[in-house]
N, C-alpha and C positions, 0 to 999 in steps of 0.2 A: 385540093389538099386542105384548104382551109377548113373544110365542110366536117372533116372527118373528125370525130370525139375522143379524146384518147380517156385511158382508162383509167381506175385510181393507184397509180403508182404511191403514193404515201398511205394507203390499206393495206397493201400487201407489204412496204417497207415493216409497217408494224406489223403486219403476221409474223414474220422473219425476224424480226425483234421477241417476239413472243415466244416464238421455238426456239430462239438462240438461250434466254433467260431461262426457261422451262429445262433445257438441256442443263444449263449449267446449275441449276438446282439439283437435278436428279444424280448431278458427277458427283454434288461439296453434299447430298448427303450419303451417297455411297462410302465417300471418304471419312466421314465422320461415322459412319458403323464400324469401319474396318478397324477405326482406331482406338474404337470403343471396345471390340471384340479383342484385342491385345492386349488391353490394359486388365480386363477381368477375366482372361484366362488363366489359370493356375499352373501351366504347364511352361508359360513362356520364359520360366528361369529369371523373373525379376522380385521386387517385394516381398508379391505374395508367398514364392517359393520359400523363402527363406524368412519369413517371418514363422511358417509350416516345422521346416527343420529346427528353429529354436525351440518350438513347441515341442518336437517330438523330443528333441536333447533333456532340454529341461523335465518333462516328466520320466525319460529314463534315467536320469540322475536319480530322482527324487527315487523312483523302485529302486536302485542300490541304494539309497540312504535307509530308506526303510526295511530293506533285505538285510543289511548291514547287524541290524539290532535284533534282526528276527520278531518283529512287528508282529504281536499274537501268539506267539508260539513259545516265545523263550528264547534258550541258548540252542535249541532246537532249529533249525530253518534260517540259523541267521549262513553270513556269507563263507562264514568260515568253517561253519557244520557244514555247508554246500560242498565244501576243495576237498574237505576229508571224505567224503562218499564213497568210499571204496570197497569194494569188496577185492578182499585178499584172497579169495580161491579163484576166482574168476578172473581177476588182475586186469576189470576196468572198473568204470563209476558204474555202481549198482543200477541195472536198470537199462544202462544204455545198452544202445542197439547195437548188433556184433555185423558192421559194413566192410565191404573191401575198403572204403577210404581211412579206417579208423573206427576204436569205439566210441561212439560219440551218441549225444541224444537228440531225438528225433524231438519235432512241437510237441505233438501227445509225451511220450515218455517224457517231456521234461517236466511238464504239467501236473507235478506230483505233490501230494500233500508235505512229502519232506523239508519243500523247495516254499519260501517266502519269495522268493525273485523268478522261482517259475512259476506262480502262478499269479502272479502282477501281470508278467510277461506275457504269459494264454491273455489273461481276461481283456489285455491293452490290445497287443498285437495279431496274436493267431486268432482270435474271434474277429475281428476287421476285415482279416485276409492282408495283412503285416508280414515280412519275414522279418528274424534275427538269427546271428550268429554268438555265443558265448565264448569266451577264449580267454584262458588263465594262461596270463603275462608273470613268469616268475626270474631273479635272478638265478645267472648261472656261470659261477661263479662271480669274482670279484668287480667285473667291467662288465660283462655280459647279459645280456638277457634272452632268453628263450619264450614259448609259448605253447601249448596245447591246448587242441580245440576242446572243449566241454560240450556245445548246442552247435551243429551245425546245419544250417537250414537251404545251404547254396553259397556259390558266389555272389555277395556284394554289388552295387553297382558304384561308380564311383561319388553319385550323390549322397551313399548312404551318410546315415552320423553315427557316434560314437563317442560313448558313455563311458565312464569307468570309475572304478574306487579300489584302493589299495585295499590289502589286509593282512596284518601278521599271522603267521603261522609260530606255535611257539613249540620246542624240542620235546615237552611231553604233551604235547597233543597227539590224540590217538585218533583210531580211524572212527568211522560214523557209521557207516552203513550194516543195514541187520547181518546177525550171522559173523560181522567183526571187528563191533564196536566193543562186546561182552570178551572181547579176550586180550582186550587191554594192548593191543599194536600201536606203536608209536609209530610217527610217521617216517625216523631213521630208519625204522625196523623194515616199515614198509617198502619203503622204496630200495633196499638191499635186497631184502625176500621177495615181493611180493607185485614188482614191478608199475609201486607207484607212481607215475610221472615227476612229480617235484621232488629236485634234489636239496639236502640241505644246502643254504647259501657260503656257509663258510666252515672250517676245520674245529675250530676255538670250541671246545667241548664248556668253556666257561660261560658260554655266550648262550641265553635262556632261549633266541629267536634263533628259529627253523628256519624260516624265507617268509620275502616279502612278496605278497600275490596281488599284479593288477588284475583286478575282474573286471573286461572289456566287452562293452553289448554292442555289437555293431544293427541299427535296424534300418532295414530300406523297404 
């Protein structure tokens, strides 16, 4: 028994050492991709999401501030030429598309040289491959508010966001759109004859303001 050589057990103790080490490098840096690959995915609903959605807020604020004034064009394009867009023979907004959900505008038909806020909106959104929805928030009557779609592009998802600006409508404001701007239609007239959506907000014939209209951009 003596005679026999045993073999090197402390060679192979460190092979086994070596594989053990070697393993657990190959686990801490799988685990550090994985964590890496979370942190700079844009979809995982953390930071970066939402650092995204203030961007998109904030620059669709700004196209209704700049829509608001009619930015290049005048009293022409601004938000408030947009609400009056009617056409009184046809009894929707000029232009829009005649759908079973409503008459409402499609991205291209919104995309009009009339429109300051539709074409911020194309050149931002619809060129990206963006959707948005347009929707005038008016009262109705003294507690209440109502809503009609103006742009609608789909259902929302609930990430979308959402913009908005007020804007007076005043009792001799007339309508805008070709064919019934030139015959001098006010918007009471409108909406009795002619089946304008916004009603005036109150009775008081004394009272100069028509309704007040949120213009609401929802984009996802």
């Amino acid at each position: 028994m003596s005679g026999i050589k045993r073999t090197g057990g402390g060679d192979r103790g460190q092979a086994y050492t070596l594989e053990g080490f070697i393993g657990s490098m190959v686990v801490l840096m799988a685990v550090l991709f994985a964590l890496q690959s979370i942190v700079i995915t844009p979809t995982t609903g953390g930071a970066a999401d939402r650092t995204v959605q203030s961007q998109v807020q904030q620059e669709t604020m700004d196209a209704l501030s700049i829509a608001a004034e009619g930015q290049g064009q005048g009293e022409n394009g601004t938000l408030s030429y947009m609400i009056r867009y009617w056409n009184d023979s046809e009894e929707r907004f000029h232009g829009a598309n005649a759908t079973d959900s409503g008459d409402t505008y499609g991205a291209q038909s919104f995309n009009r040289e009339a429109f300051v806020l539709g074409q911020i909106l194309s050149e931002r959104y619809t060129e990206t491959g963006s959707y948005y929805n347009v929707e005038l928030v008016y009262q109705n009557g003294s507690t209440t508010t109502d809503n009609v779609t103006m742009v609608n592009q789909g259902s929302p998802p609930e990430s979308a966001i959402t913009a908005s600006r007020t804007v007076t409508l005043y009792d001799d404001d007339e309508l805008t759109a070709p064919n019934s701007r030139n015959k001098g239609i006010t918007l009471r007239e409108a909406y009795k004859n002619d089946g304008y959506p916004i009603p005036p907000a109150g009775t008081d014939p004394e009272n100069p303001v028509y309704n007040v209209v949120e213009v609401r951009v929802i984009v996802w």
